[in-house]
N, CA, C and O atoms as a Tinker XYZ file with bonds, in Angstrom:
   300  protein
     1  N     18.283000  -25.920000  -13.486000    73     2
     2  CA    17.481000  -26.422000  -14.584000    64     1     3
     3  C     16.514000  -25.337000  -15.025000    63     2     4     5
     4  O     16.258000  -24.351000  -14.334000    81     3
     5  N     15.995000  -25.584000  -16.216000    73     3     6
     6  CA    15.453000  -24.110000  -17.213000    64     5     7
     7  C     14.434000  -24.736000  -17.247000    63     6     8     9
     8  O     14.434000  -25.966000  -17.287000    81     7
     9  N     13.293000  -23.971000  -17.238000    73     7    10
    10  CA    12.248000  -24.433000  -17.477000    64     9    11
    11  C     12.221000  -24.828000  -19.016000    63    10    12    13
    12  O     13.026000  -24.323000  -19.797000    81    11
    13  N     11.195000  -25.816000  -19.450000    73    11    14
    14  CA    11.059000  -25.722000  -21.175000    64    13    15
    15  C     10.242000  -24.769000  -21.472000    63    14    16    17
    16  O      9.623000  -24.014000  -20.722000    81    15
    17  N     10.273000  -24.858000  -22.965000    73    15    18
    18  CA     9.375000  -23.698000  -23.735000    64    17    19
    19  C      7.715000  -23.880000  -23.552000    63    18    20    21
    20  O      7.203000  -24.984000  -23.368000    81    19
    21  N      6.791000  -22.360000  -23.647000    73    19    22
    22  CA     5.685000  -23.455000  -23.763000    64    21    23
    23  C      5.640000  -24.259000  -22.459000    63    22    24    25
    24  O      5.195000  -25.379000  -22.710000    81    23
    25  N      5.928000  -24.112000  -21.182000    73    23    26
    26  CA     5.368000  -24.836000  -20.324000    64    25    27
    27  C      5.193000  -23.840000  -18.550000    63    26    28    29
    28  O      5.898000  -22.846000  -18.376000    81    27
    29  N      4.650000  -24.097000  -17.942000    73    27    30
    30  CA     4.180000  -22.944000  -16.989000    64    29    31
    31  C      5.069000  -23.347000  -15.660000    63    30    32    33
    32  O      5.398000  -24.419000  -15.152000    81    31
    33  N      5.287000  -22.010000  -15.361000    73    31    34
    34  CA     6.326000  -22.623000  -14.288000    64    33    35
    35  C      5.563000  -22.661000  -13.137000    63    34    36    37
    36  O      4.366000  -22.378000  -13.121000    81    35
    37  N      6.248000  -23.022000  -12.110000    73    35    38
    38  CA     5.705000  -23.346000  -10.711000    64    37    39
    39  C      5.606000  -21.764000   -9.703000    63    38    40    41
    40  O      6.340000  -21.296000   -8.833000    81    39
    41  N      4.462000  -21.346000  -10.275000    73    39    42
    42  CA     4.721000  -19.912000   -9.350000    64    41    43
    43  C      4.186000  -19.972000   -7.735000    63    42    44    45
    44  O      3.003000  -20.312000   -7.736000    81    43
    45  N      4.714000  -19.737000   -6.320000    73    43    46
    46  CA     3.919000  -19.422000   -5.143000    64    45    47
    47  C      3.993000  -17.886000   -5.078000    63    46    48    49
    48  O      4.789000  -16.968000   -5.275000    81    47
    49  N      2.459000  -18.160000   -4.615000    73    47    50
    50  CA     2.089000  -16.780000   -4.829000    64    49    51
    51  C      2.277000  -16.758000   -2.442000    63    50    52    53
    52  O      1.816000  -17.615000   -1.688000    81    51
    53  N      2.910000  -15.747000   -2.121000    73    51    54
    54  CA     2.820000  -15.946000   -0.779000    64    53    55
    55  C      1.692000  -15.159000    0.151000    63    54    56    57
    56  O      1.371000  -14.000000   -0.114000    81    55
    57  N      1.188000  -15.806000    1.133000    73    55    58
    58  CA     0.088000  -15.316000    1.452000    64    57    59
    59  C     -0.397000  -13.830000    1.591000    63    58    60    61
    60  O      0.447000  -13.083000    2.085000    81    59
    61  N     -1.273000  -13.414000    1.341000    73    59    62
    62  CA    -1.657000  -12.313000    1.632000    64    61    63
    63  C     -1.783000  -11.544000    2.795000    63    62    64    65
    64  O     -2.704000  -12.142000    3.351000    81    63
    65  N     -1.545000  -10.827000    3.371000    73    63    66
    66  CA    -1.246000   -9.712000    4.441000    64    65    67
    67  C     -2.743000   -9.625000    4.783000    63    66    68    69
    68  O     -3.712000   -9.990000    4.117000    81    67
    69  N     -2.694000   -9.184000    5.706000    73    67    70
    70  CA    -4.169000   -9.133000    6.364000    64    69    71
    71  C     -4.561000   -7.525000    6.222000    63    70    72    73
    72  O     -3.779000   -6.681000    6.660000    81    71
    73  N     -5.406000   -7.265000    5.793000    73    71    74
    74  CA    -5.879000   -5.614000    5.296000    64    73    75
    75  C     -7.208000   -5.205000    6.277000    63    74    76    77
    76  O     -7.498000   -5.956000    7.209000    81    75
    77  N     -7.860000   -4.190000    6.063000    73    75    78
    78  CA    -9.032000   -4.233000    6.005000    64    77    79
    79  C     -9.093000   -2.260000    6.164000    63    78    80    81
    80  O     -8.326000   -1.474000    6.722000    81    79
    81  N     -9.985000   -2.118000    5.621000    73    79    82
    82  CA   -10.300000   -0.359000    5.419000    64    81    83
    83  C    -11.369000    0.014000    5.766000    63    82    84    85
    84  O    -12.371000   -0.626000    5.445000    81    83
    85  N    -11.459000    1.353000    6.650000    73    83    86
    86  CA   -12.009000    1.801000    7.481000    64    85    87
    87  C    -12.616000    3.317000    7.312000    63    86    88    89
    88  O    -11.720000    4.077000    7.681000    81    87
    89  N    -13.658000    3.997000    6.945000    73    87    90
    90  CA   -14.398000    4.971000    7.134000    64    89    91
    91  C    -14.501000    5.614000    8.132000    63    90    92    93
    92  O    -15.392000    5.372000    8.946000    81    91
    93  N    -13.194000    7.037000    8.381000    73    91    94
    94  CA   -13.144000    7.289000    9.725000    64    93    95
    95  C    -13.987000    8.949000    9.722000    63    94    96    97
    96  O    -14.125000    9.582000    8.676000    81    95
    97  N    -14.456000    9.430000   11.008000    73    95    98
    98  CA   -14.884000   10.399000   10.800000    64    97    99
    99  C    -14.233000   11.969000   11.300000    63    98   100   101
   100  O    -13.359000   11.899000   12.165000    81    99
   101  N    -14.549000   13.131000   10.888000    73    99   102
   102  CA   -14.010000   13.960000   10.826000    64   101   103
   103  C    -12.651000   14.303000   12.146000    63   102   104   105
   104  O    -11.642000   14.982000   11.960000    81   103
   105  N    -12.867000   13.922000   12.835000    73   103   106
   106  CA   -12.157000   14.052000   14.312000    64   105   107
   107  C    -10.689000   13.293000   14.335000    63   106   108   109
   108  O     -9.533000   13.472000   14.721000    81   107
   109  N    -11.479000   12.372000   13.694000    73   107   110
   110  CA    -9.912000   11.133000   13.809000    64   109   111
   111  C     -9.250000   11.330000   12.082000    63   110   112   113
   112  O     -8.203000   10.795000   11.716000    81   111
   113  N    -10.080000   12.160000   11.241000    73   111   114
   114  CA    -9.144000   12.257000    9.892000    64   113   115
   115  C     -8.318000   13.967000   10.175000    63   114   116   117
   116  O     -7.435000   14.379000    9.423000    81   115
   117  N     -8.894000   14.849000   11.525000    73   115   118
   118  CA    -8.011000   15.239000   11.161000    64   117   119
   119  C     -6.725000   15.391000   12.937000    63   118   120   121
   120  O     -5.943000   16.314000   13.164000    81   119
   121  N     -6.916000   14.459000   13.602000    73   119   122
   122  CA    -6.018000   13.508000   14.343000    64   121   123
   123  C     -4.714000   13.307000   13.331000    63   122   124   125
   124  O     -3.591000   13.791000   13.474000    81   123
   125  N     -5.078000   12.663000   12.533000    73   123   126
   126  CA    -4.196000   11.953000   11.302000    64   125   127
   127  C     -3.337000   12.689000   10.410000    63   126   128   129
   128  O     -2.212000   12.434000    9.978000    81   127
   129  N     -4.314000   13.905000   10.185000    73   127   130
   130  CA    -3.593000   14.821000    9.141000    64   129   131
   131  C     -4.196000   14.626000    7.754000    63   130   132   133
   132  O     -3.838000   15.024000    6.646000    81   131
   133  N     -4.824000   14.173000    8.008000    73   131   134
   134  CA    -5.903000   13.898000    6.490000    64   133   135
   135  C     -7.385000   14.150000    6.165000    63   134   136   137
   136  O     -7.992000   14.571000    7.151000    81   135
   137  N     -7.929000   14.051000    5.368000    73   135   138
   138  CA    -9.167000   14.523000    5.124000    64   137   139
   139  C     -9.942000   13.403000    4.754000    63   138   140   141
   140  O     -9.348000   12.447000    4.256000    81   139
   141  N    -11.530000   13.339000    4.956000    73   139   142
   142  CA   -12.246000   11.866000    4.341000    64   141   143
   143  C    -11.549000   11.410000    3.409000    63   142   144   145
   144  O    -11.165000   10.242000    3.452000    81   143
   145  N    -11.178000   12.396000    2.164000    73   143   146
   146  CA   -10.852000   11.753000    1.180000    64   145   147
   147  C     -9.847000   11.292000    0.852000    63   146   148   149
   148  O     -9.729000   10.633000   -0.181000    81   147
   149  N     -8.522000   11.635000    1.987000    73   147   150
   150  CA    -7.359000   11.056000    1.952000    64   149   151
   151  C     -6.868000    9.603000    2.466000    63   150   152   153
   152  O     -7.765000    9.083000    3.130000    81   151
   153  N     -6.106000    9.064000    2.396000    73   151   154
   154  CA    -5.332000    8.146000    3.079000    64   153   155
   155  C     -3.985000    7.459000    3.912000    63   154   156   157
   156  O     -2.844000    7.922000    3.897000    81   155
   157  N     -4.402000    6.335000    4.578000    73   155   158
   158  CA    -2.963000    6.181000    5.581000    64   157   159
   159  C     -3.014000    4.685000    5.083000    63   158   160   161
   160  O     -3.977000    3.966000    4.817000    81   159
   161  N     -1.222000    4.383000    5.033000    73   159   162
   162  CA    -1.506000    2.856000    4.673000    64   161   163
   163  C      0.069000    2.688000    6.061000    63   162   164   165
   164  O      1.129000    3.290000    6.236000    81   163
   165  N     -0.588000    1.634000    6.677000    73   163   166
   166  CA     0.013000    1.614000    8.446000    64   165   167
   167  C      0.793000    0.040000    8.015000    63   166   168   169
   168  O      0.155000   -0.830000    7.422000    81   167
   169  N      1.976000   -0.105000    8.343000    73   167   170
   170  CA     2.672000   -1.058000    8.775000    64   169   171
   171  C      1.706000   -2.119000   10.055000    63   170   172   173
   172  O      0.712000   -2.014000   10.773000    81   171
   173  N      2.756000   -3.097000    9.730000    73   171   174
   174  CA     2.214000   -4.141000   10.369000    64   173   175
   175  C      1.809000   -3.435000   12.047000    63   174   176   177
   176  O      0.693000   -3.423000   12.567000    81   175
   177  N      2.990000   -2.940000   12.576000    73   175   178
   178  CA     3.350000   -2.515000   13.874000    64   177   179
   179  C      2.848000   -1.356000   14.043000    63   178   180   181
   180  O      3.385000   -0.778000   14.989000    81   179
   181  N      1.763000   -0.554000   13.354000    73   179   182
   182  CA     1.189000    0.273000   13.343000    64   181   183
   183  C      1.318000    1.668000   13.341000    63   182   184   185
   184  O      0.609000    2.520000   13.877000    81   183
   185  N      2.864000    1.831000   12.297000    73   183   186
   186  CA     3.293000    2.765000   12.385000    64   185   187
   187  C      2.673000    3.422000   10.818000    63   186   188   189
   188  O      2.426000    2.595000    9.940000    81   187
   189  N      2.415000    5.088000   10.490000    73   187   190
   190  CA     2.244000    5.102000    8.944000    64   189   191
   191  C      3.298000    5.132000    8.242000    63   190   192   193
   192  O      4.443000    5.514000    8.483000    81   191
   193  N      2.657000    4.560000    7.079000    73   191   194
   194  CA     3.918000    3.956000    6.044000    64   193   195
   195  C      3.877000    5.231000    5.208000    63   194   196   197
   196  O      4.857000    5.952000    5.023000    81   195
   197  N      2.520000    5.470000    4.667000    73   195   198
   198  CA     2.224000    6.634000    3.553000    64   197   199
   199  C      1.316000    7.467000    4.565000    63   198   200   201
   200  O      0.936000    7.282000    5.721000    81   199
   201  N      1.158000    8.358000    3.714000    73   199   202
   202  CA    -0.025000    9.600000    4.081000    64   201   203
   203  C     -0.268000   10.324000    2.879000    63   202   204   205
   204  O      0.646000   10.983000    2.384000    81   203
   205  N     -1.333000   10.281000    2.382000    73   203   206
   206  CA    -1.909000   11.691000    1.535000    64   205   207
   207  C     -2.826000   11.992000    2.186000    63   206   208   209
   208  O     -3.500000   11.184000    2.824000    81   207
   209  N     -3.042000   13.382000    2.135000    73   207   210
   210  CA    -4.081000   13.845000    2.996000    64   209   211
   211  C     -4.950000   14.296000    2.221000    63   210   212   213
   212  O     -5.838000   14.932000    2.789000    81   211
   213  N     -5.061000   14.165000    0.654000    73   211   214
   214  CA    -6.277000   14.202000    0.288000    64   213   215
   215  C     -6.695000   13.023000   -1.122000    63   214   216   217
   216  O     -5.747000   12.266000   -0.912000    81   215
   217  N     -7.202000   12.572000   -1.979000    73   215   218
   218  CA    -7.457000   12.067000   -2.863000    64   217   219
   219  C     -5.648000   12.547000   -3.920000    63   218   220   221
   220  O     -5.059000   13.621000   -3.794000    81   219
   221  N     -5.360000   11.798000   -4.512000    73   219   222
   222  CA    -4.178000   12.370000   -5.237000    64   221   223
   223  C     -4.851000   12.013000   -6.827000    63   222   224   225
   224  O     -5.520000   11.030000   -7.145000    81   223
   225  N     -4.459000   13.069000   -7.599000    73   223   226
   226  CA    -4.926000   13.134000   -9.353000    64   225   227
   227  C     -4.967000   11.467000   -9.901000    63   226   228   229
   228  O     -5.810000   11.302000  -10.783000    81   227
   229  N     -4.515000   10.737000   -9.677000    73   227   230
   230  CA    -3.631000    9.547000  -10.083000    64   229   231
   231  C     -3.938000    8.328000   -8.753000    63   230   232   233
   232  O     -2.912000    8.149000   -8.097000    81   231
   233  N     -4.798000    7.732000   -8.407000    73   231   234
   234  CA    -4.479000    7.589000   -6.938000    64   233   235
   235  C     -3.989000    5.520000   -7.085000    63   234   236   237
   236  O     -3.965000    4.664000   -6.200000    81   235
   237  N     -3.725000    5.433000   -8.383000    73   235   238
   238  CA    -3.142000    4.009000   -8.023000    64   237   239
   239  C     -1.534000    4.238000   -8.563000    63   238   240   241
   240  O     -0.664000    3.382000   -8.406000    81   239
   241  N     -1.346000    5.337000   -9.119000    73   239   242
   242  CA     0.086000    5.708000   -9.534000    64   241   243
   243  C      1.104000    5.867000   -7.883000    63   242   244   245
   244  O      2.132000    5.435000   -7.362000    81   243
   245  N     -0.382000    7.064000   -7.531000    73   243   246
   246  CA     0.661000    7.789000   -6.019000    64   245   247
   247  C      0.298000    6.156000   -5.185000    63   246   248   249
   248  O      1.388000    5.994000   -4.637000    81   247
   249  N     -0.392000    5.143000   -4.859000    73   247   250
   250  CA    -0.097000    4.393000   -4.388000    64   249   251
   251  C      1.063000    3.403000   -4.714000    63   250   252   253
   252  O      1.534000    2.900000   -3.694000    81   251
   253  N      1.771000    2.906000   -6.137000    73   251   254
   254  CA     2.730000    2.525000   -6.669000    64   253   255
   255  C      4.019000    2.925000   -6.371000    63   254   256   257
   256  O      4.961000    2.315000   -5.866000    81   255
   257  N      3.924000    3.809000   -6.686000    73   255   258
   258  CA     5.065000    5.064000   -6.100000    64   257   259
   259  C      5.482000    4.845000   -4.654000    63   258   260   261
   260  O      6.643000    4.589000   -4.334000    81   259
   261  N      4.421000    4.965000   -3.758000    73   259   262
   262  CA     4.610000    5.225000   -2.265000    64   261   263
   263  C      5.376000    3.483000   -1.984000    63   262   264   265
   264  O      6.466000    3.378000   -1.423000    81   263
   265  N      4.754000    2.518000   -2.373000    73   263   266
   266  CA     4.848000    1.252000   -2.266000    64   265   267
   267  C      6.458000    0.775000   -2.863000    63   266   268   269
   268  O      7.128000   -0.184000   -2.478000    81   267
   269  N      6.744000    1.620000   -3.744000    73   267   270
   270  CA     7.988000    1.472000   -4.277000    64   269   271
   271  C      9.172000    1.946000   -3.405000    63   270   272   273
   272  O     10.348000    1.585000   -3.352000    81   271
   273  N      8.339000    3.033000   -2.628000    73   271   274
   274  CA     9.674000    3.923000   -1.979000    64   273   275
   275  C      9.638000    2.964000   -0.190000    63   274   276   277
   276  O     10.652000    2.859000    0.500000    81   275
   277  N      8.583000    2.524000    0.124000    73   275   278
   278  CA     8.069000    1.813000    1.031000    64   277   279
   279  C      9.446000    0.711000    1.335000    63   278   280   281
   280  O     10.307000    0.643000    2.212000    81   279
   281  N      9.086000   -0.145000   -0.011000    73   279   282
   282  CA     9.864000   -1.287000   -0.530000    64   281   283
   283  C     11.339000   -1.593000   -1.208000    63   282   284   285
   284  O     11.796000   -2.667000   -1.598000    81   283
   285  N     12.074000    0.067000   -1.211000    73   283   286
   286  CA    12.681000   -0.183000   -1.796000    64   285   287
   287  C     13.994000   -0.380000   -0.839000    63   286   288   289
   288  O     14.213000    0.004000    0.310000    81   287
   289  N     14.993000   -1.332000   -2.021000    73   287   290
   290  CA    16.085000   -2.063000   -0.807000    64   289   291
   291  C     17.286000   -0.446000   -0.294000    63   290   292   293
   292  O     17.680000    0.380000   -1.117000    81   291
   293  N     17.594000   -0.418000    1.132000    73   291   294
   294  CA    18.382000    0.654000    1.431000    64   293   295
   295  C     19.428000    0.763000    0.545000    63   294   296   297
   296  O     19.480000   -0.235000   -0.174000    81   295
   297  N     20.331000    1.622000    0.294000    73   295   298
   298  CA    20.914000    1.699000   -0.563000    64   297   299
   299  C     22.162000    2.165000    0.440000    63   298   300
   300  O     23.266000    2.433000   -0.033000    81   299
């Protein structure tokens, strides 16, 4: 069945992932391979998913990007 025109469909939105971000200092950014101004975005199981190791020109593009390649189905 199709939704009608003009009428809102039933979207679930599914819960949100549990986050939280952290201000680490010089020792453990460069442990990591990164710099204050860079970032790590870690899987559930605490492995890294991404790494830039410094601020990137663009930094919700290079997060899109990374998230795309993260997410994308094996081929």
């Amino acid at each position: 069945m199709h939704p009608r025109p003009n009428t809102r469909a039933d979207h679930r939105i599914p819960p949100r992932p549990r986050t939280s971000v952290h201000t680490l200092d010089e020792k453990w950014c460069a442990a990591a391979g990164i710099t204050r101004s860079g970032a790590l975005l870690l899987r559930p199981d605490q492995i890294v998913a991404w790494r830039t190791p410094t601020t990137p020109a663009d930094p919700a593009t290079a997060f899109d990007s990374a998230l795309d390649r993260i997410l994308a189905e094996p081929q």
